[in-house]
N, C-alpha and C positions, 0 to 999 in steps of 0.2 A: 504494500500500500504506500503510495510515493506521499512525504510530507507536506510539498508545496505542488496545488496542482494549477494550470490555466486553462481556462474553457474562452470560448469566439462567442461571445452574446449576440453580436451583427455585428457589419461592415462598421470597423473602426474602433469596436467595446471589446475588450475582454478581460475577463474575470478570475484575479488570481487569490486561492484562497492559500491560508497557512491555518489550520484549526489548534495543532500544537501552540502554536503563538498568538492564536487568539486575532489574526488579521484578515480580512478580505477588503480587497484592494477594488475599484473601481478602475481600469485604465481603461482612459479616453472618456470624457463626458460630454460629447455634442449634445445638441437639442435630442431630447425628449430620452435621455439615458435612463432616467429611471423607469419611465414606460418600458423598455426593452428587458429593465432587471425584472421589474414585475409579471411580466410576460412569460420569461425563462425562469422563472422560480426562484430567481435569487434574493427576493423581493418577497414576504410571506409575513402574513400575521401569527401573532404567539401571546402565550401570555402566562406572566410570571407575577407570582402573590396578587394572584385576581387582579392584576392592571393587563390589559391588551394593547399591546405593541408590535410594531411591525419591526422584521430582520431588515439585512442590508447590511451593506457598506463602513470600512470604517476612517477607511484612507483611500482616496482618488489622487490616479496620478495623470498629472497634466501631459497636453503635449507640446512638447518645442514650438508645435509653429500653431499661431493663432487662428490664421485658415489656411484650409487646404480644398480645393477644388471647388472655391469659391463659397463654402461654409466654414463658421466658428466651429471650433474644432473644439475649445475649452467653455462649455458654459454648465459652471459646476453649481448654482443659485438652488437649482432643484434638489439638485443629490444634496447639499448641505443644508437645505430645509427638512430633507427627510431625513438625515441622519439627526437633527437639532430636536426637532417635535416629532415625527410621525415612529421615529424608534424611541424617542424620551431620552437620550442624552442631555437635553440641556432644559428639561423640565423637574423642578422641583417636587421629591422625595419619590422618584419614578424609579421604579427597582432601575431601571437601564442607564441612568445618571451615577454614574462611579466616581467623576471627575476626569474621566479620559474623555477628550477633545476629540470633533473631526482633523483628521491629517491631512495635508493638502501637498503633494510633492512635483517636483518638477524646478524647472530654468527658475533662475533666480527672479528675468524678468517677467515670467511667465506667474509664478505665484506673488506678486506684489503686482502684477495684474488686475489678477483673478481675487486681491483682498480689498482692493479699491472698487472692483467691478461690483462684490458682494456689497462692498457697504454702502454702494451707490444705490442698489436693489435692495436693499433692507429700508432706507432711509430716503433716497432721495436729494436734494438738496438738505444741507444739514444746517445752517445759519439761519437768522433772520438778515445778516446781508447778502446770502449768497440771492435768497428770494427776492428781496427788493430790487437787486444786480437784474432781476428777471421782470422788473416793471411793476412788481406790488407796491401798493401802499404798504408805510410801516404798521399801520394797522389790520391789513389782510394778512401779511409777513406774523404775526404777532398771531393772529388766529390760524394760521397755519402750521407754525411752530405747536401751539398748542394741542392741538389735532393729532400731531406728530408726536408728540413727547404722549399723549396720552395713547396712543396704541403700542409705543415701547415703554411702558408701565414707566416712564418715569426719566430713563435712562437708555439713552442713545449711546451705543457701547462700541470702541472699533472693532472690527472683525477679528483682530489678533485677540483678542479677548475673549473672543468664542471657537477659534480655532486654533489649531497646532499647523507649524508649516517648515520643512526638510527641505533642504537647496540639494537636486540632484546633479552629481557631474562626473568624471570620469574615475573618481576615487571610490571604493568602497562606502556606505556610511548605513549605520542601521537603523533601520527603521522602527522599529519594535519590538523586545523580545527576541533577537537576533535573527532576525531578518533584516536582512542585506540589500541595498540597490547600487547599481552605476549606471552611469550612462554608456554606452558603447559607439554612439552615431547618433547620426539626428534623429531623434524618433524611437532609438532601439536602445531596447533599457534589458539587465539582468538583475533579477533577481536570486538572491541565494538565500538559505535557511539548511545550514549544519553543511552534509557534503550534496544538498540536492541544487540544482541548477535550471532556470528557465529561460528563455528571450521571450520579452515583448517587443514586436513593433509595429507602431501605431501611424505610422505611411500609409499613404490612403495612393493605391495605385491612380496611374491617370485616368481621368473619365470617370472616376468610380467616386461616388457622394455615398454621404450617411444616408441608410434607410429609414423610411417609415413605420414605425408600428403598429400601424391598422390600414388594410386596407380600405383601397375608395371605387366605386366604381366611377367609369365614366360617364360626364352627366354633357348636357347639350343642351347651355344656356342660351336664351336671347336676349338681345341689348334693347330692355327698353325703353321708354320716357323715363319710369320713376319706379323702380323697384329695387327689393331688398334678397339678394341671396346669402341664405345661412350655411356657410363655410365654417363654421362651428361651434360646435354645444355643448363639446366637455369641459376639462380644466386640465390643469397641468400634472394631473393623476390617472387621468379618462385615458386608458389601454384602447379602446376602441372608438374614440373620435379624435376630432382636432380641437384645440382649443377655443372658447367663445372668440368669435370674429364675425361679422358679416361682410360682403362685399354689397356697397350701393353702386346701382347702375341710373345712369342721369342724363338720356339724350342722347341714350348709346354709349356714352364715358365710364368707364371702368371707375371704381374708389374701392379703397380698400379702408375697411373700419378697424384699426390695428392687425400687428402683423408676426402673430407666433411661430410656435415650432413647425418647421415642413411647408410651409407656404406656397413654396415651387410646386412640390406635390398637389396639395391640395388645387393652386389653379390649373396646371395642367390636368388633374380630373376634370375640371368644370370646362376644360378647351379654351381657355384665359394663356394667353403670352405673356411674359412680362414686361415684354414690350408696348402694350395692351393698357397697362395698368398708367392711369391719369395721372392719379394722386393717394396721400393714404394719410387718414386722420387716424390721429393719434391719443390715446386717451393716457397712457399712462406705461410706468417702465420697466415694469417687471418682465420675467423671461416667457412667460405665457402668452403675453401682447408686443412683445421685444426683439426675439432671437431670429425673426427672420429677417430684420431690416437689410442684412448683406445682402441675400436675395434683390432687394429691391433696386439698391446699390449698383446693379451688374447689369442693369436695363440700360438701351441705346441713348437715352435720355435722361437728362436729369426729373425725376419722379417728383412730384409737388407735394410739398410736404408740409401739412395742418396740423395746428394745437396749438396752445395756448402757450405766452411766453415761458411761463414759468413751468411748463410740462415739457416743453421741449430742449430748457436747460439741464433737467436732471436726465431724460431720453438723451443726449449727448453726452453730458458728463458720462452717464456711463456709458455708450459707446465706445469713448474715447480711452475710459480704459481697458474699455475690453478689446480694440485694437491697438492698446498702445501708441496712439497718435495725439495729438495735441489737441485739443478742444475746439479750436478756431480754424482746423482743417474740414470739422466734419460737415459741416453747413454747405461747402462745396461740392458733397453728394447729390446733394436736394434740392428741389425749388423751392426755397422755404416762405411759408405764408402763414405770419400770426393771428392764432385768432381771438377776439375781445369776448372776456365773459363774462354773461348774463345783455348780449346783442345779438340780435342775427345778422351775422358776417355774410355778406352776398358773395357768393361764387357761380359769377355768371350765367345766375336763375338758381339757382342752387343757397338757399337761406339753410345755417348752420348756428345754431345757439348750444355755445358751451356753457357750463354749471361745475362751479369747484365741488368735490366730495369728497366728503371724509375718509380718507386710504393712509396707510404708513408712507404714502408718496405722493405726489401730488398729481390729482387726480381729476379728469373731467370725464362727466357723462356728457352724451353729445345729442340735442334732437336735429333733425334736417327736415326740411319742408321745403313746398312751391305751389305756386299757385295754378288751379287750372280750374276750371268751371265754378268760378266765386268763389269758391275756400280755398283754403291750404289744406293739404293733405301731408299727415306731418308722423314721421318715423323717428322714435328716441330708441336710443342705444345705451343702457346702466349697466355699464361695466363694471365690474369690483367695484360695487358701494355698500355700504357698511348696513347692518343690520335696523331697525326701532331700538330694541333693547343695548346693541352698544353702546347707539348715540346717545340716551339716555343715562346711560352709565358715565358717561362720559362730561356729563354737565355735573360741575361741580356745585357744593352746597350753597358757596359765595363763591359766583363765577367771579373771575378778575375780569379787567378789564380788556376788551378784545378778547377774550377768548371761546369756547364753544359753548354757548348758551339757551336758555330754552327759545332764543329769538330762533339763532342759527340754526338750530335744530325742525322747529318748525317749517321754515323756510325749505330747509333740504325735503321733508317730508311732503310738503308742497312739490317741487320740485320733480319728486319721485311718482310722484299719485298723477301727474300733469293727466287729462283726458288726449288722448291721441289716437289714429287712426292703426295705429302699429306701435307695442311695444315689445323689447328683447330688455327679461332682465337678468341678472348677476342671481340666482339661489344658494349660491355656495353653502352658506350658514358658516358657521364658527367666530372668531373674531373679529375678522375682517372680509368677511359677504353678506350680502345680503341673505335675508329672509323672505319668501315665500307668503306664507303667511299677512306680512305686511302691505300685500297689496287686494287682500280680501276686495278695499271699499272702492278700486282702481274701476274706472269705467270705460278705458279704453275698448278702441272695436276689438281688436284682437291684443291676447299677449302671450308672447314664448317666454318658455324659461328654460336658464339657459347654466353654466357656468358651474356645471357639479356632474360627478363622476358616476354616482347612481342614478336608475330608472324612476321615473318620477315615481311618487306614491299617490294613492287615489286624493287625499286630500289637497293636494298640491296640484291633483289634473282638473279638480274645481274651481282653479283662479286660473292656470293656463295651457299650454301645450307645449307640447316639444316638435322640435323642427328637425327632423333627415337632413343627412347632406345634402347640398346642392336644392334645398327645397326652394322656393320665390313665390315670396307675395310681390305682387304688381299692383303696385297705386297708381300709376297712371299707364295704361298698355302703350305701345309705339305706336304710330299711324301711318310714320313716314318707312323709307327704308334705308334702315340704319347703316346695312352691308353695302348699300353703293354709296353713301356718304363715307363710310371708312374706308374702301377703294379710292374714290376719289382724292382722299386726302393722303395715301401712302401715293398715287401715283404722282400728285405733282411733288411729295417730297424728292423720290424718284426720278423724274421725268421736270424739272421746272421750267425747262425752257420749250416743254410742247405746245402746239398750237393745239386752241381750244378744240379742234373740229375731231383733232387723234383723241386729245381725251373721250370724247361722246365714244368715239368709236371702240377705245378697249372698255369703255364703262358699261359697252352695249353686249358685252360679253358675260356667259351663263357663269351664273354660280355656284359650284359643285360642293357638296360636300363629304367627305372621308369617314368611315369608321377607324377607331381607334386600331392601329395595329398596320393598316393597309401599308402596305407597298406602292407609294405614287410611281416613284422612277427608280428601274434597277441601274446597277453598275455595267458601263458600258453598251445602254441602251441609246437610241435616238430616236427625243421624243417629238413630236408633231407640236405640242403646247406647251406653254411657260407656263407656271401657276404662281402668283400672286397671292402671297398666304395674309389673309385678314382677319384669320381668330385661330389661338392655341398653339403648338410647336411641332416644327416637324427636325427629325432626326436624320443628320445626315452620315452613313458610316462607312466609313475603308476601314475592315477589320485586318486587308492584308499589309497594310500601313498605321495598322492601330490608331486611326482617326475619325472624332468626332465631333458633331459639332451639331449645336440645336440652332435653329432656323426656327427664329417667333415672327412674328405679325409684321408684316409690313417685308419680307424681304421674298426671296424669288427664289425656286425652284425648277430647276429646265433651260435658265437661259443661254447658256453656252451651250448645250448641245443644241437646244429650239433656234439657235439664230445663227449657230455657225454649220447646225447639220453631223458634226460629228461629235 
């Protein structure tokens, strides 16, 4: 029976345990690593002196390189929440709290990263000047702060304070209980324990990305006027969805309502490019609404990018550490567009009213509306909002001044109850989601719920529903046609110096559409027709030259063989 064994969790994880010494090690934590332990059973509830806890993890080891094949390669926010609470390490008089810390190991710049990264994801902005730096009044700053110090009981603690962290490098050095690491090469670590010997390495071949943990099937959306597709209704624990997101579509324009784990994944289900994608409002910066913004990053364009000042300080701050790049770099990813809250911000027909909510970070829920046959017809989005009973808790006997009180309290509750034509809320429940429950007296037309990893319960299907992937409500249906307006506009990016009269002419051309899988053009074919791809990705592969390459919206398939004939 070998002492130190390693198992492949998926592409990129693998799992080295040592039971003699009391270790199991996490290596590699992309997006959604702990879904894949839970999956593969490494991940399991138990429970010791009648408290129920979950196994897992006790040390993850980083990888050298931040990304790799165009994904964060270290995003350890989840594994070290569940190693914190959901196994009770850092919960008070919880058989599983010993006083041993999560381990965090790797490059020196890698885990002073990844400790800045957490703390930015725990907290957010941490000052009352960093907030005001972000356009608050010092009295919003002051009830913000307060907000914040009340959902960290008190005390906003640095990360090294809740975690333990090993600089890995070409020397031996133990880890625990005599267990041994070095580096050996970029990416390729040994470990040892007595005379037993392993390699990890954490290289992610070319072409080759982190996988998904659930599948999706393919869906076949259309662009309409004014609709909402739910792209997701778990949370950051949900093994078989993606996390709450929706996408809004607005006159054919793609928006993305934050932007979690697998992103890629999830719009290539729906037939979405990422080239495709307009813009993407932003609610708040945890890794559940966070960790895909690379993805977004690697679009032909710079992608326009909504929220609020002071939400998109702390969504950069950590960025920035989590690529190790300078703060004042990141803004030149995006088209960045702020938006005022408690207004409706006009985005070229498109009304957007943000609302500050109570979150350990700074937080907006977002509604959207527009007008079309006298009214508004108006879509709010409660992402991670805090429960009744929190808020409440959370109002002090003798509130101070500026701080969370039974005014603000009200107000949010208002805020939440709004009557709308469509609402998506947060049910998480615990300390920082929402409750269910609290929207008994809600009179909205429709409402989903959304934001938690179990199947609703019958009391909870009394106030709303649950949303399939890829489902859409349509508030206002299309009339026009959408696909030859988005033709038209890739072809004069394309073509800008053609005369009007060729455009009509290739505009007058059919529009085909593919099943998932198809084969448009093989290798060394010559095809009769060019295609002009205007929705979702097509794959282009020389496996005898090991190359790949996706082809999204707006680029061409055929044209060199279509025009030169060979």
């Amino acid at each position: 029976m070998p002492k130190i064994t390693k198992t492949k969790v998926t592409t990129g994880v693998i799992w080295v345990e040592v039971p003699e010494a009391g270790m199991s090690i996490l290596c590699g934590c992309p997006e959604d690593a702990v879904k894949h332990l839970m999956q593969r059973g490494f991940i399991e509830t138990t429970e010791k002196d009648g408290v129920q806890f979950e196994t897992g993890p006790n040390a993850i080891l980083l990888s050298d390189l931040p990304i790799q094949n165009g994904a964060f390669c270290n995003l350890s926010e989840f594994p070290v929440l569940q190693m914190l609470y959901r196994q009770g390490m850092l919960l008070p008089n919880h058989p599983n709290n010993t006083g041993m810390r999560p381990l965090l190991l790797g490059s020196e710049g890698q885990v002073k990263a990844q400790m800045q990264y957490i703390y930015r994801g725990n907290y957010g902005l941490i000052s009352k000047a960093e907030i005001m730096a972000a356009g608050m009044s010092a009295e919003s700053a002051e009830l913000i702060m307060d907000m914040k110090s009340k959902f960290a009981f008190g005390n906003i603690r640095a990360t090294e304070e809740l975690l333990d962290s090993h600089i890995v490098d070409a020397a031996p050095r133990e880890i625990r209980n005599g267990v041994m690491i070095c580096r050996i090469g970029t990416n390729i670590f040994e470990f040892t324990y007595e005379d037993e010997i392993i390699i990890v390495d954490l290289n992610l071949p070319q072409g080759q990305k982190y996988r998904s943990p659930y599948p999706l099937g393919f869906q076949n959306i259309s662009r309409e006027y004014f609709a909402v597709i739910h792209s997701g209704q778990g949370d950051g624990w949900d093994v078989n969805r993606p996390s709450m997101s929706s996408i809004l579509v607005y006159q054919g324009k793609i928006y993305l309502i934050d932007a979690g784990p697998n992103v890629e994944y999830s719009l290539t289900a729906l037939g979405i490019g990422i080239n495709e994608i307009e813009g993407i409002f932003h609610t708040h910066c945890h890794d559940d609404h966070f960790s895909g913004l690379t993805t977004l990053m690697r679009a032909d364009h710079r992608i326009k990018y909504f929220a609020t000042p002071v939400v998109r300080a702390s969504v950069f701050k950590k960025l920035a550490a989590l690529m190790s790049k300078d703060e004042s770099l990141i803004s030149s990813y995006f088209d960045v567009f702020d938006l005022d809250f408690d207004t409706w911000n006009d985005i070229e027909g498109l009304e957007v009213r943000p609302f500050l909510s109570p979150h350990p970070v700074e937080t907006s829920v977002l509604s959207f509306r527009t007008f079309w046959e006298g009214r508004y017809l108006t879509y709010s989005h409660l992402a991670d909002i805090a429960s009744f009973k929190v808020m409440r808790d959370m109002i002090d006997a003798v509130p101070a001044e500026n701080s969370f009180d039974q005014s603000r309290f009200e107000a949010v509750r208002q805020e939440y109850l709004a009557k709308v034509d469509l609402k998506k809320i947060d049910v998480g429940g615990g300390m920082i989601h929402g409750a269910a429950e609290d929207f008994l007296e809600d009179t909205s037309d429709k409402i989903i719920l959304s934001h938690q990893s179990e199947a609703l319960t019958s009391s909870q299907k009394e106030i709303g529903s649950s949303a399939p992937f890829g489902m859409a409500d349509v508030l206002i249906a299309d009339q026009s046609d959408n696909m030859r307006r988005i033709a038209f506009e890739f072809l004069r990016a394309n073509f800008p110096d053609i005369e009007k009269h060729h455009f009509r002419t290739m505009l007058n051309n059919q529009i085909v559409e593919f099943m998932p899988g198809t084969i448009i053009l093989k290798k060394r074919q010559v095809n009769d027709d060019i295609f002009l791809i205007l929705t979702g990705n097509v794959e282009q592969i020389n496996s005898e030259e090991s190359y790949y390459n996706a082809i999204s919206a707006g680029g061409m398939v055929g044209e060199y063989s279509g025009i030169h004939g060979f």
